[in-house]
C-alpha positions in Angstrom: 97.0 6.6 8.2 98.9 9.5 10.1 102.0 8.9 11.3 103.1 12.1 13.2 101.4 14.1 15.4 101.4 17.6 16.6 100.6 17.6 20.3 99.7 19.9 23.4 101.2 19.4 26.5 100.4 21.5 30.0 102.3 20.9 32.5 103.7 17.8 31.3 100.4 16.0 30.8 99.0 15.5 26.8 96.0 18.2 27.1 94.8 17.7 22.7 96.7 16.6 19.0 96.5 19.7 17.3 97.4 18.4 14.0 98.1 14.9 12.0 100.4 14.0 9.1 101.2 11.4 7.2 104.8 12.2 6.3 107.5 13.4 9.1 108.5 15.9 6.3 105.2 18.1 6.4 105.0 17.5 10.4 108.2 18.8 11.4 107.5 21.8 9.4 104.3 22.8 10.8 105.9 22.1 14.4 108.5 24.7 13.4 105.8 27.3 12.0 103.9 26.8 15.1 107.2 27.4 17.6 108.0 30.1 15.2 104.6 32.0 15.4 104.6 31.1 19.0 107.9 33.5 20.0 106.0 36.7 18.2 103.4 36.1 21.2 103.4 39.1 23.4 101.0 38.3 26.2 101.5 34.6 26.8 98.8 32.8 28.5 100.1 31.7 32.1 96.8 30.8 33.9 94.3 28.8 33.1 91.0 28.5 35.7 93.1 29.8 38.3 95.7 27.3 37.9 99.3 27.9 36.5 99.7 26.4 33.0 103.1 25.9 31.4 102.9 24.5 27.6 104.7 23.2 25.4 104.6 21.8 21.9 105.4 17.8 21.3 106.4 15.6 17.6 105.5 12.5 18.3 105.5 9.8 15.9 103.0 6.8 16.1 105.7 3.9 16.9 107.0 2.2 20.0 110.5 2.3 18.4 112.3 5.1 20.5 116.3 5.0 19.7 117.2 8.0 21.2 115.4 9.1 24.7 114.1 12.6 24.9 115.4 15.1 27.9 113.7 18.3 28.6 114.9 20.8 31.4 112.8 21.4 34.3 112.1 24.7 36.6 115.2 23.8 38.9 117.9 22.9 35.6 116.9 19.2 36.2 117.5 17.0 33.2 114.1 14.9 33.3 113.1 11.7 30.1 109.7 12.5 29.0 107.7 9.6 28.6 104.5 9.2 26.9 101.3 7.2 28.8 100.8 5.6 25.4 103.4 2.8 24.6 102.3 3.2 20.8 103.6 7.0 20.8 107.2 7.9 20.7 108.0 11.4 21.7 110.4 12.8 18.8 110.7 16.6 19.8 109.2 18.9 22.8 109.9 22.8 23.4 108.5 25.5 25.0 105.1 26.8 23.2 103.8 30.2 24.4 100.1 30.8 24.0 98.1 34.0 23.6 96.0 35.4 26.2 93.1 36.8 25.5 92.0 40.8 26.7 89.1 41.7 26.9 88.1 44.8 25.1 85.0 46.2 27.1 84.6 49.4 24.7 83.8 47.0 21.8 82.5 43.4 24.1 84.8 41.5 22.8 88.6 39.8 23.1 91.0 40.3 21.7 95.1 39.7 21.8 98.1 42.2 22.9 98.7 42.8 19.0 95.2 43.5 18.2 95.1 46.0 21.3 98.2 48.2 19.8 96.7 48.1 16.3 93.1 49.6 17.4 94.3 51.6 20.2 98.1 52.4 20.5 99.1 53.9 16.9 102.0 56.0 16.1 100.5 59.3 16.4 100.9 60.9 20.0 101.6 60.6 23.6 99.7 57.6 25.2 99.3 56.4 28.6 99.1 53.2 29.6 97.9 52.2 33.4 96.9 49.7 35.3 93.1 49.6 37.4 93.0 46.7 39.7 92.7 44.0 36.5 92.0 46.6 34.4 94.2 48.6 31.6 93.5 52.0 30.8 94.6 53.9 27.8 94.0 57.6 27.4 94.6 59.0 24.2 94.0 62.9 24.6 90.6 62.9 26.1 89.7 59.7 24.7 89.8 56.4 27.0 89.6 52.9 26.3 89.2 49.9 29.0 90.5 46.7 29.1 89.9 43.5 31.6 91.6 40.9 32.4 91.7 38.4 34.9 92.9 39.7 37.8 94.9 42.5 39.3 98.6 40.1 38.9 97.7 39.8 35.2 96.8 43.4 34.6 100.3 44.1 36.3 101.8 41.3 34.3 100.6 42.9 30.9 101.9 46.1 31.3 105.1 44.3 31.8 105.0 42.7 28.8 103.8 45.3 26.6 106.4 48.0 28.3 109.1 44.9 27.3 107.8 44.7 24.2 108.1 48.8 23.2 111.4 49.0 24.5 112.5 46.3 22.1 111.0 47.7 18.8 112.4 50.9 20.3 108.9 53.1 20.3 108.8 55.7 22.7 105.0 57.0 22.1 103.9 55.3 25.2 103.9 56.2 28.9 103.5 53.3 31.3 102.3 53.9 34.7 102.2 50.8 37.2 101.5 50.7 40.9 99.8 54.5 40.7 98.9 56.2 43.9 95.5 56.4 45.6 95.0 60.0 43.9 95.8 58.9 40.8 93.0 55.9 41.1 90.5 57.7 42.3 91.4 60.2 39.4 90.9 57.8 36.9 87.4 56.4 38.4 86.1 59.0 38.3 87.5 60.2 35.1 86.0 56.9 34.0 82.9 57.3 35.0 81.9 60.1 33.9 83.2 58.4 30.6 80.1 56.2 31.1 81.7 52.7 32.6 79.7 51.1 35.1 81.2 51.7 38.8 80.8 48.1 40.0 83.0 46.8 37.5 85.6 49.6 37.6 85.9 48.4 41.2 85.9 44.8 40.3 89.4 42.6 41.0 89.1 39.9 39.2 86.9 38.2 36.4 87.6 34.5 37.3 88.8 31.9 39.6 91.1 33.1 41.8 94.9 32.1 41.6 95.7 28.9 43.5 98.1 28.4 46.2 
């Protein structure tokens, strides 16, 4: 029988067990492998279906026998007990999990992840540029471009944020980021792109799903 689990939690509510164990020895170190692997993440996911998400990674251990409570801290420093809906379940750790989101890659129809993305497209060899199209990302690589979606015009914003961050830190200065670009310099970069071949309709396109809610 498993005694430890390895759970999901959005926004405070249980969302899926990832993974069970039978000893607390072989749980706690997959938890720490998962947090681990989880602080490499470049572009975390931070919407979900148009909704905000906010994960985080739980050890919990099946038995009602909880000696010490568990705090976590919420958005306003708050000190708050986290309590499990299922009486048999005691909550031994929780922290912050950051989950990958997805690109999509529409040279190639596919996703793909923020690493992936400066593997393919973003090696050490020359100048890039980077910009934002409404929820799209642009690289141009000498005359060669390459397009990107995501879900809307925030998270396109919000990635070149993170992968600018994310440069800076590993201290690689190949890459030029342009954010925010004036009207000439979309229209350049339409047209530019579609004489590339991309469909005009979807260069235009905003967003790819639900919008954001208020």
């Amino acid at each position: 029988m498993e005694n430890y689990l390895i759970v999901l939690f959005d926004n405070k509510v249980k969302q899926k067990i990832i993974k069970k164990y039978i000893t607390f020895k072989n749980a706690k170190q997959y938890f720490e492998k998962c947090l681990s692997e989880s602080n490499d993440v470049i572009f975390e996911q931070n919407v979900k279906n148009g909704r905000d998400c906010d994960y985080e990674l739980g050890l919990v251990e099946m038995s009602s026998k909880q000696l010490v409570p568990v705090y976590i801290t919420d958005e306003m420093g708050r000190n708050m007990r986290v309590r499990m809906e299922n009486s048999g379940m005691t909550l031994i750790n929780i922290s912050k999990y950051r989950i990958e989101e997805e690109i999509y890659d529409i040279n190639k129809k596919e996703k793909i992840s923020a690493n992936t993305l400066i593997r393919r497209y973003l090696k050490k060899d020359n100048i890039k540029m980077v910009s934002t199209l409404h929820n799209k990302i642009v690289i141009q690589n000498e005359d060669d471009y390459f397009l990107f979606s995501l879900k809307s015009n925030e998270e396109s914003s919000r990635f070149l944020d993170c992968l600018s961050s994310y440069f800076f830190k590993i201290k690689r200065g190949d890459c030029i980021f342009v954010k925010d670009s004036s009207s000439a310099q979309r229209k350049y970069l339409f047209n530019i792109l579609e004489s590339k071949g991309f469909d005009k309709k979807m260069l235009y396109r905003k967003f790819t799903t639900f919008p954001r809610s208020k």
